[in-house]
TORKOL-4160 file (C-alpha; in steps of 0.2 Angstrom, whole numbers, padded with zeros to 4 digits, m for minus):
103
<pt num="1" X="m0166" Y="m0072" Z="m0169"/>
<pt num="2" X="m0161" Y="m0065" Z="m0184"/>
<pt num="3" X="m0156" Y="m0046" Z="m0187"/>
<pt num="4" X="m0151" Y="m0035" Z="m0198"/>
<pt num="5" X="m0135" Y="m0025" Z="m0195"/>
<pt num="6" X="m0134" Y="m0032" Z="m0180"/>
<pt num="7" X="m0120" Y="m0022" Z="m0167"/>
<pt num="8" X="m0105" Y="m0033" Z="m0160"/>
<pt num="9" X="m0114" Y="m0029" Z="m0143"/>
<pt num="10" X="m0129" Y="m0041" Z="m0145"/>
<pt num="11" X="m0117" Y="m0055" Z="m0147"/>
<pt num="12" X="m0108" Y="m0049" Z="m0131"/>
<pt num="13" X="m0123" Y="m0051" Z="m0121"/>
<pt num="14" X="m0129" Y="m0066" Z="m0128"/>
<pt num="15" X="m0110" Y="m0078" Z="m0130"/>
<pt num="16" X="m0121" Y="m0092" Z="m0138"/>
<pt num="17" X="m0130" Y="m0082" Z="m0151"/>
<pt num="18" X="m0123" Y="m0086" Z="m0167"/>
<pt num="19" X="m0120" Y="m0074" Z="m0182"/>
<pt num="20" X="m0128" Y="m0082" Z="m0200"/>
<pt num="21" X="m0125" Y="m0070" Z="m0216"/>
<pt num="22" X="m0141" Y="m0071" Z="m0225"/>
<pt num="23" X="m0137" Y="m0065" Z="m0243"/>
<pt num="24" X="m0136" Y="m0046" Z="m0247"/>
<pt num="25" X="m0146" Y="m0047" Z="m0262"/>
<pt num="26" X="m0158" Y="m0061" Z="m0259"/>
<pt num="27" X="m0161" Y="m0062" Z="m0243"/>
<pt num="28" X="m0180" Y="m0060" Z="m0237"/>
<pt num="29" X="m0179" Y="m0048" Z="m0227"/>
<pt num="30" X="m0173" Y="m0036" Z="m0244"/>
<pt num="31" X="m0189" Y="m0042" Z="m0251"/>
<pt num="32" X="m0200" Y="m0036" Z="m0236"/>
<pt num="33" X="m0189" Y="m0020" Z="m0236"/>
<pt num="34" X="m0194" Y="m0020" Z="m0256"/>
<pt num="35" X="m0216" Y="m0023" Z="m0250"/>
<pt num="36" X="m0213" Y="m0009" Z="m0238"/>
<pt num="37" X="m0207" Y="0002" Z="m0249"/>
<pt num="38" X="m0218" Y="m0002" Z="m0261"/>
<pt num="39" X="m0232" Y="0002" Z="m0245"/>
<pt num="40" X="m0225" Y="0018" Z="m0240"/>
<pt num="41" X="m0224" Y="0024" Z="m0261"/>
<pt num="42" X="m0238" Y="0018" Z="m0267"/>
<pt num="43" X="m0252" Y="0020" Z="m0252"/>
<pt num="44" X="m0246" Y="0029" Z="m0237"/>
<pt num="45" X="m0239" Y="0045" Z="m0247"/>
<pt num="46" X="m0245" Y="0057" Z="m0241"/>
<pt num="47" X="m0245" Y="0053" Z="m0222"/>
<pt num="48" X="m0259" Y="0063" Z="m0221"/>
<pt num="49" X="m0271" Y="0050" Z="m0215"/>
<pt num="50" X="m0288" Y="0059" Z="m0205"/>
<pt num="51" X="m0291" Y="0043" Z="m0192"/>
<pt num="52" X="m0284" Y="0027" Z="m0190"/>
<pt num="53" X="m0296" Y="0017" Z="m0199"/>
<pt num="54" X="m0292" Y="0027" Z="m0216"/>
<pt num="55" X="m0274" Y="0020" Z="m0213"/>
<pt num="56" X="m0282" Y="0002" Z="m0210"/>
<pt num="57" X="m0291" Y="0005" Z="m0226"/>
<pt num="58" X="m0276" Y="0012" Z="m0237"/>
<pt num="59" X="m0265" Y="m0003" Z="m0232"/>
<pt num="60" X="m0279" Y="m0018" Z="m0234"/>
<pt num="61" X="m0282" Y="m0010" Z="m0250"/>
<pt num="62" X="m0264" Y="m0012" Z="m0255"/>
<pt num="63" X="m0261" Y="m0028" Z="m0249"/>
<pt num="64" X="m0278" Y="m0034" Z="m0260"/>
<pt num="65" X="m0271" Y="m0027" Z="m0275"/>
<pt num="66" X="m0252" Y="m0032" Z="m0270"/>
<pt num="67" X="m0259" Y="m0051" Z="m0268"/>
<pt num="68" X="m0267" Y="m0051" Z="m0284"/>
<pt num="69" X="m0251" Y="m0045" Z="m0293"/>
<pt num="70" X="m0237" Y="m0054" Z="m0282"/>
<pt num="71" X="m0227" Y="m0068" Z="m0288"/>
<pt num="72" X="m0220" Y="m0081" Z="m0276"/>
<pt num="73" X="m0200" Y="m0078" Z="m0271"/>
<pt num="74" X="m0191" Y="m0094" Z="m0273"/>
<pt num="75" X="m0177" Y="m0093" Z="m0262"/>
<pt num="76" X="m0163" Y="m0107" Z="m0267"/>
<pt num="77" X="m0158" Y="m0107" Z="m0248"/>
<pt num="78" X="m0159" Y="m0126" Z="m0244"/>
<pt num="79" X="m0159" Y="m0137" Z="m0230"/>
<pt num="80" X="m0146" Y="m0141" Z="m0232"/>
<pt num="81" X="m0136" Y="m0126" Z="m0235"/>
<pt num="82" X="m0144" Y="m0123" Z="m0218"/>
<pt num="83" X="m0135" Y="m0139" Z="m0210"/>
<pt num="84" X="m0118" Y="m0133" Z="m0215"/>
<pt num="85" X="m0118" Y="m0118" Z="m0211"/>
<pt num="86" X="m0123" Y="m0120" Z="m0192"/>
<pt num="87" X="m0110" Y="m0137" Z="m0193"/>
<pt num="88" X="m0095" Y="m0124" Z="m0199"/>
<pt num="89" X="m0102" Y="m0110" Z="m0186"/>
<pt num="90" X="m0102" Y="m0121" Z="m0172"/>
<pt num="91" X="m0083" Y="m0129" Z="m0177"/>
<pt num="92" X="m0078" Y="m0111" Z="m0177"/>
<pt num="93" X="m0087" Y="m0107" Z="m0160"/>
<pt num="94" X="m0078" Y="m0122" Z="m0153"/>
<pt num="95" X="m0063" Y="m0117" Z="m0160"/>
<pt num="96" X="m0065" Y="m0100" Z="m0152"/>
<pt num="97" X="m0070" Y="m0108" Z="m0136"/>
<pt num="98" X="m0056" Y="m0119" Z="m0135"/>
<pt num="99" X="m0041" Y="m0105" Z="m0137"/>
<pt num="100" X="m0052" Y="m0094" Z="m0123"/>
<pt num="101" X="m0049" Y="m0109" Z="m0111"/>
<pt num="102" X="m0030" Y="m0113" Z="m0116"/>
<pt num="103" X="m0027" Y="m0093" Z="m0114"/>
């Protein structure tokens, strides 16, 4: 699962979820918040749509234009990267584990 701004409770419910910081300025979900925004500027303003099918209309209409124009994100996130980070957060979490069951 991964979230954005996720509250403290989440991870109260679920013990075994583990946090993983994504970047702030690079993270993908930034770019889709960037495409949404385009969305909502460039097609959906004004909200004034008469029936659904217009709103269909508007936003395939983007997205044909928006695929035309778009260039691929290259995210520099590898693998690897990947593999140490869940092998430091599960050293920490067993860390944390092992003081809860000395206490």
């Amino acid at each position: 699962m991964l979230l954005d701004n996720a509250n403290q409770a989440l991870f109260q419910w679920y013990p075994n979820a583990m946090r993983i910081r994504t970047p702030i300025d690079a993270g993908w979900l930034n770019r889709l918040d960037t495409i949404f925004s385009a969305l909502q500027c460039n097609a959906l303003t004004p909200d004034d749509f008469p029936d659904i099918e217009s709103l269909e209309t508007a936003i395939l209409k983007f997205q044909a234009l928006y695929n035309q124009i778009a260039k691929p994100f290259k995210w520099k996130y590898t693998k690897d990267d990947l593999k140490k980070t869940l092998s430091k957060n599960r050293n920490l979490t067993n860390n944390i584990n092992h003081l809860r069951r000395a206490a």
